[in-house]
C-alpha positions in Angstrom: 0.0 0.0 0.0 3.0 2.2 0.9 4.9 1.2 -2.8 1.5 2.5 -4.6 1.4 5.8 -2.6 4.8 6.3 -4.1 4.0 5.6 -7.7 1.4 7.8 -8.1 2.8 10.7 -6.2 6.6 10.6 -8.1 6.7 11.1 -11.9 10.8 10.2 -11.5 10.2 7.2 -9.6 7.9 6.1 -12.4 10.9 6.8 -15.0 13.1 5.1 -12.8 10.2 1.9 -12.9 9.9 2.1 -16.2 13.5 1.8 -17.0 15.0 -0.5 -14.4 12.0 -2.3 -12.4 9.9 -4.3 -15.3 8.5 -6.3 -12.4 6.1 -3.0 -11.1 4.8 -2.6 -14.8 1.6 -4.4 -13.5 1.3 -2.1 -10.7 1.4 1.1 -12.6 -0.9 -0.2 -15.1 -3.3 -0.8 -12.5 -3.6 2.8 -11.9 -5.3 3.8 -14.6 -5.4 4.9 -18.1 -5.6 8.7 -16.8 -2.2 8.6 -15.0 -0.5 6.4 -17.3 -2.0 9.7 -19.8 -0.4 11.9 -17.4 3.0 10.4 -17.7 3.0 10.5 -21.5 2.0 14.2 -21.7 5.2 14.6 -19.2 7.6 12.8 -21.4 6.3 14.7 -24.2 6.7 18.0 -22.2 10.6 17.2 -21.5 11.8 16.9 -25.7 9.5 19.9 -26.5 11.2 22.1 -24.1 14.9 20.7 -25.1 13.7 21.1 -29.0 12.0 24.4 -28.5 15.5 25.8 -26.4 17.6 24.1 -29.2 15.8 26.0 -31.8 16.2 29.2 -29.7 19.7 28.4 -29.3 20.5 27.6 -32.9 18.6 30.6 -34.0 21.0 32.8 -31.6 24.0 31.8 -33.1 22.6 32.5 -36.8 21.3 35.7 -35.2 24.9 36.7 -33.8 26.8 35.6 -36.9 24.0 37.6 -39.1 25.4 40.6 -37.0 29.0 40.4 -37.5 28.0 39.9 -41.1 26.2 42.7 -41.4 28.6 45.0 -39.2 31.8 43.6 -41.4 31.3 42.7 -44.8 27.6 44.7 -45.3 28.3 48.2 -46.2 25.4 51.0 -45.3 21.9 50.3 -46.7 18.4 51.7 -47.3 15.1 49.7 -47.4 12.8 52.5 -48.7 9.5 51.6 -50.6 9.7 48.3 -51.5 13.4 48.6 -53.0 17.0 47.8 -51.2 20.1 49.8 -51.8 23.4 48.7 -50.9 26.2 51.2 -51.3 28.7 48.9 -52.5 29.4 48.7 -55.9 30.8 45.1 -55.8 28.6 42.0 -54.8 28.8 40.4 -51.6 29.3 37.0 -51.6 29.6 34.8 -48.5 29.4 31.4 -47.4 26.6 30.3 -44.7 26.3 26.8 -42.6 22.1 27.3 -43.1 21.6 28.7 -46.1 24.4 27.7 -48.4 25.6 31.0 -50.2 24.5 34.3 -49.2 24.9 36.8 -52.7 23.4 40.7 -52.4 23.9 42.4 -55.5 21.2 45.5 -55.8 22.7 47.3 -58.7 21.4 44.8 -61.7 18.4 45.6 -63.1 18.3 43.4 -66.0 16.6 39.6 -66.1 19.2 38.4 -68.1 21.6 39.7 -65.3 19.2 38.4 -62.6 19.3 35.0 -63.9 23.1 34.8 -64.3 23.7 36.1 -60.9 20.7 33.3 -59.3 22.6 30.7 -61.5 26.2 31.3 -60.3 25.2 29.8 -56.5 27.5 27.0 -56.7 26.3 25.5 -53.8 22.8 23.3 -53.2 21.0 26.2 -51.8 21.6 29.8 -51.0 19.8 33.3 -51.1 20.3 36.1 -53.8 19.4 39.4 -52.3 18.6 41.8 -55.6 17.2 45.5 -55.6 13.4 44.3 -55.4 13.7 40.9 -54.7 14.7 38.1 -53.0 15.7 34.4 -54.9 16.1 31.5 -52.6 17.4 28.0 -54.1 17.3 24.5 -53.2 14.8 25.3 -49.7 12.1 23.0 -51.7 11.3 20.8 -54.1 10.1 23.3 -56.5 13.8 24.8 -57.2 13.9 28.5 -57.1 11.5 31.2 -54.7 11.0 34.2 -55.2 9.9 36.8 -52.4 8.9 40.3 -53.0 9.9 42.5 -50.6 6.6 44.5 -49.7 5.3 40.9 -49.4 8.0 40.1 -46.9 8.0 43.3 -44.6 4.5 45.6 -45.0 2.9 42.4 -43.1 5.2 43.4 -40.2 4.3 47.0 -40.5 8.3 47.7 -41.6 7.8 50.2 -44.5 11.5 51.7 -44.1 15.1 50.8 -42.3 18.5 51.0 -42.8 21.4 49.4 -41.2 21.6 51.0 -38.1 17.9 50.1 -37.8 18.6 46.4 -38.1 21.1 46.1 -35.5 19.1 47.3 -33.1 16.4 45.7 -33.5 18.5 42.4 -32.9 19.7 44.1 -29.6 20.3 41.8 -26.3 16.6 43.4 -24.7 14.8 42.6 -28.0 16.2 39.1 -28.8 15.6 37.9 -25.4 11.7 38.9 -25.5 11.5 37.3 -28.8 13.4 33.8 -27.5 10.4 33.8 -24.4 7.9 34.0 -26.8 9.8 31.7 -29.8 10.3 29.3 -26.6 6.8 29.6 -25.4 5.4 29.0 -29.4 7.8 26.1 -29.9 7.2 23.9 -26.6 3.7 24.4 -27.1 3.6 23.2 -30.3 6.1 20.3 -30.3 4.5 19.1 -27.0 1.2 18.8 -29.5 3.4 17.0 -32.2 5.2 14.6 -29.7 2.2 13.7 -27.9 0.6 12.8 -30.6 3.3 10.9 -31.7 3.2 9.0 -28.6 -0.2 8.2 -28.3 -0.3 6.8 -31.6 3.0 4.4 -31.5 1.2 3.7 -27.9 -2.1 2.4 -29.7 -0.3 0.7 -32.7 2.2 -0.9 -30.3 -0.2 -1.8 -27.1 -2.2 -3.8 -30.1 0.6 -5.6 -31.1 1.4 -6.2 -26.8 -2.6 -7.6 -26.9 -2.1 -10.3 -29.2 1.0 -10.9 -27.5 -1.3 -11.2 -24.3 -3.9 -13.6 -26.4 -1.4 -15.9 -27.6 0.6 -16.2 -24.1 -2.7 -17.2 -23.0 -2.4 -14.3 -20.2 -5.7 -13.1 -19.0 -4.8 -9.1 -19.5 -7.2 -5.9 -20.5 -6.6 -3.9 -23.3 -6.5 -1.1 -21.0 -4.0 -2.4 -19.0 -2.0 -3.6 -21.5 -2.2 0.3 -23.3 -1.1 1.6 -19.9 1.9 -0.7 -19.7 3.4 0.5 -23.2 3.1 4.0 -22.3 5.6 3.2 -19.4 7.4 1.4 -21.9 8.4 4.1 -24.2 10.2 5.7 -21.7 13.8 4.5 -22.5 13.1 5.3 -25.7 11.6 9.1 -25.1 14.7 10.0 -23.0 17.1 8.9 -26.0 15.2 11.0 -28.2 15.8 13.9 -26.1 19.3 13.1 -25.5 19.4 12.9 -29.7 18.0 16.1 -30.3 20.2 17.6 -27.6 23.3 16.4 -29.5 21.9 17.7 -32.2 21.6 21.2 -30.8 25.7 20.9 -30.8 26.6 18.9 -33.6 25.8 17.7 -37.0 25.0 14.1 -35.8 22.2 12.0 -37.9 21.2 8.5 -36.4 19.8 6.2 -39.6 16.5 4.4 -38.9 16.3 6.2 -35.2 12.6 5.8 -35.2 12.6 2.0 -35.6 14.8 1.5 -33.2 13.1 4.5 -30.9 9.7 1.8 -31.1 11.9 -1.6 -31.3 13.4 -0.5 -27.8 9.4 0.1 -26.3 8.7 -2.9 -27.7 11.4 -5.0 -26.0 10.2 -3.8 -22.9 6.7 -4.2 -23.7 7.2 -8.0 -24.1 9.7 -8.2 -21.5 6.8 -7.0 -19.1 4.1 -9.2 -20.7 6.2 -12.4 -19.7 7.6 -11.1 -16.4 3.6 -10.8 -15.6 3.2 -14.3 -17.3 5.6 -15.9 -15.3 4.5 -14.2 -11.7 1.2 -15.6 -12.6 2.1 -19.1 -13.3 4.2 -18.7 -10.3 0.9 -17.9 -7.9 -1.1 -20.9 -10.2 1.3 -23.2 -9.0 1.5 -21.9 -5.2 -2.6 -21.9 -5.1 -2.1 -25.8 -7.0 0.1 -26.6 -3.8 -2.3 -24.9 -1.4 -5.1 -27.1 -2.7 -3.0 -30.5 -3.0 -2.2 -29.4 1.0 -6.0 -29.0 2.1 -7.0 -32.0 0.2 -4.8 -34.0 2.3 -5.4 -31.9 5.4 -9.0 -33.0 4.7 -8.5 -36.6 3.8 -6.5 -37.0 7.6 -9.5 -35.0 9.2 -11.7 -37.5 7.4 -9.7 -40.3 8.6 -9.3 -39.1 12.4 -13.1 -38.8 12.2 -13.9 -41.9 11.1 -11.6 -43.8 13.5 -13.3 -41.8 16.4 -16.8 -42.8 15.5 -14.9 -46.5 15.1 -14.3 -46.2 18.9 -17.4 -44.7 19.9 -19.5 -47.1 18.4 -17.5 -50.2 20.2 -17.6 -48.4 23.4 -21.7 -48.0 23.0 -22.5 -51.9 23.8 -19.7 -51.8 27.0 -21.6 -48.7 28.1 -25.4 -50.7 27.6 -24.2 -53.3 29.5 -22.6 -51.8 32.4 -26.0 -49.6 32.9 -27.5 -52.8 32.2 -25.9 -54.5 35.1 -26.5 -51.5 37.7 -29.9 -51.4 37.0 -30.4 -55.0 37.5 -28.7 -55.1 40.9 -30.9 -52.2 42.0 -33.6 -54.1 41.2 -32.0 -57.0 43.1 -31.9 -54.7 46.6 -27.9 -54.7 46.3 -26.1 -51.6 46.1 -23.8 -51.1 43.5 -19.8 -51.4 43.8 -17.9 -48.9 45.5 -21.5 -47.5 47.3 -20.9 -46.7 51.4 -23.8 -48.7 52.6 
């Protein structure tokens, strides 16, 4: 009673359960599909918040490099009605870890110069900043975007800004306002797309741990068994967060990682199943004992019995005949032995 008090109170003692004690599976299932609910929403919670402050962490360091690049290799510049001016008379071209090659070039007017400017990106993707436009290559399937400035900014309410303007706005007070809220947007929204995840590897996967159930020939609902699986993908939840945190740092791609993320849940899955499968032969085979042992505890009671109503009956006639006897010497006018006359 104690042990289930502390299961439903600690949602780190569950994880710690789930990962190292198969054996109180059946305990936690038996608390409900609501907690077992409660748990998954948790585990979902914990790799939105490390992908939402990855993405905020990646986007600082884009931010901060976008600065330098601005402040060093940008010369001054004017946004001003829907067209950009550089002052340099020279392109700028500069390579970028997200987007490939970064070329501005606003003094071409021409299409024919347009197009030989978008065309000399040698990499996969990159982003040609022109004098009205915006061309970005290789971000989808349908090769090149185009993005007019007006459509890009007047939505924002920006009708002008120059430089100066820009830097600013990418000040320490601003960004860290715009991180809450990009943090806020993010969990919210991955905590949707996880969780949904979840639920729907737990259906597909607590099916699969039914049949298991049927075939084992182990008496178990489908509730309990869908319960069970959502402690199971625990191992496999944390290694996903782990994943996307090395992510955050590194270039680092795991092939197939979602086959294993629901081969691991299922391993434990099964691994439960049988551990319950065994603990319930186990008790079959103690209340078979039991049984065999009050059987023969009721065969000797039997047997006792019978030999005592073996002696009473053979000490019924001794018993007739000795009142037998005393009554005839009453009758006689003798008093019976051991009588003080």
């Amino acid at each position: 009673m104690e042990e289930n008090k502390i299961l439903k109170k600690g949602f780190f003692k569950k994880v710690w359960y789930s990962i190292f004690k198969l054996e109180k599976y059946g305990e936690m299932a038996a608390e409900g599909v609501p907690r077992a609910l409660v748990y998954t929403i948790k585990l979902s919670l914990i790799v939105a918040l490390i992908t939402a402050l990855g993405a905020v962490f990646q986007t600082n360091k884009l931010v901060n490099k976008g600065k330098e690049f601005l402040e060093t290799q940008v010369g001054e510049f004017t946004y001003k009605e829907g067209i950009l001016n550089v002052e340099k008379e020279e392109p700028i071209i500069a390579p970028s870890s997200q987007f490939g090659q970064i070329i501005i070039n606003t003094k071409i007017e021409s299409d024919e110069e347009i197009d030989e400017v978008v065309n000399s990106i040698e990499t996969s993707r990159g982003i040609v900043f022109l004098k009205d436009r915006a061309v970005a290559k290789g971000f989808t399937s349908k090769g090149f975007l185009v993005y007019k400035y007006p459509d890009i900014l007047n939505g924002s309410g920006i009708q002008e800004l120059n430089k100066e303007d820009v830097i600013n706005f990418f000040s320490r007070d601003n960004l860290w306002k715009i991180y809450l809220a990009v943090v806020i947007a993010l969990t919210l929204f991955m905590l949707l797309n996880y969780m949904l995840q979840l639920l729907w590897y737990n259906v597909v996967l607590s099916l699969f741990g039914f049949i298991v159930t049927y075939f084992s020939r182990i008496k178990i609902r489908y509730a309990a068994v869908f319960n069970m699986t959502c402690y199971a993908f625990t191992l496999s939840t944390i290694l996903q967060a782990i994943y996307v945190l090395i992510n955050i740092f590194f270039n680092f791609e795991i092939k197939y990682f979602q086959v294993m993320y629901v081969a691991v849940s299922a391993i434990y899955l099964i691994a439960a199943i049988f551990l319950i499968r065994a603990e319930f032969l186990k008790q079959k085979i103690e209340a078979s004992q039991l049984v065999e042992i009050k059987k023969t505890e009721n065969k000797e009671n039997q047997e006792n019995n019978e030999e005592n109503n073996k002696e009473k009956k053979q000490e019924e006639p001794e018993k007739k005949e000795r009142t037998k006897d005393k009554n005839k010497e009453k009758d006689d006018g003798a008093e019976p032995d051991g009588s003080q006359a």
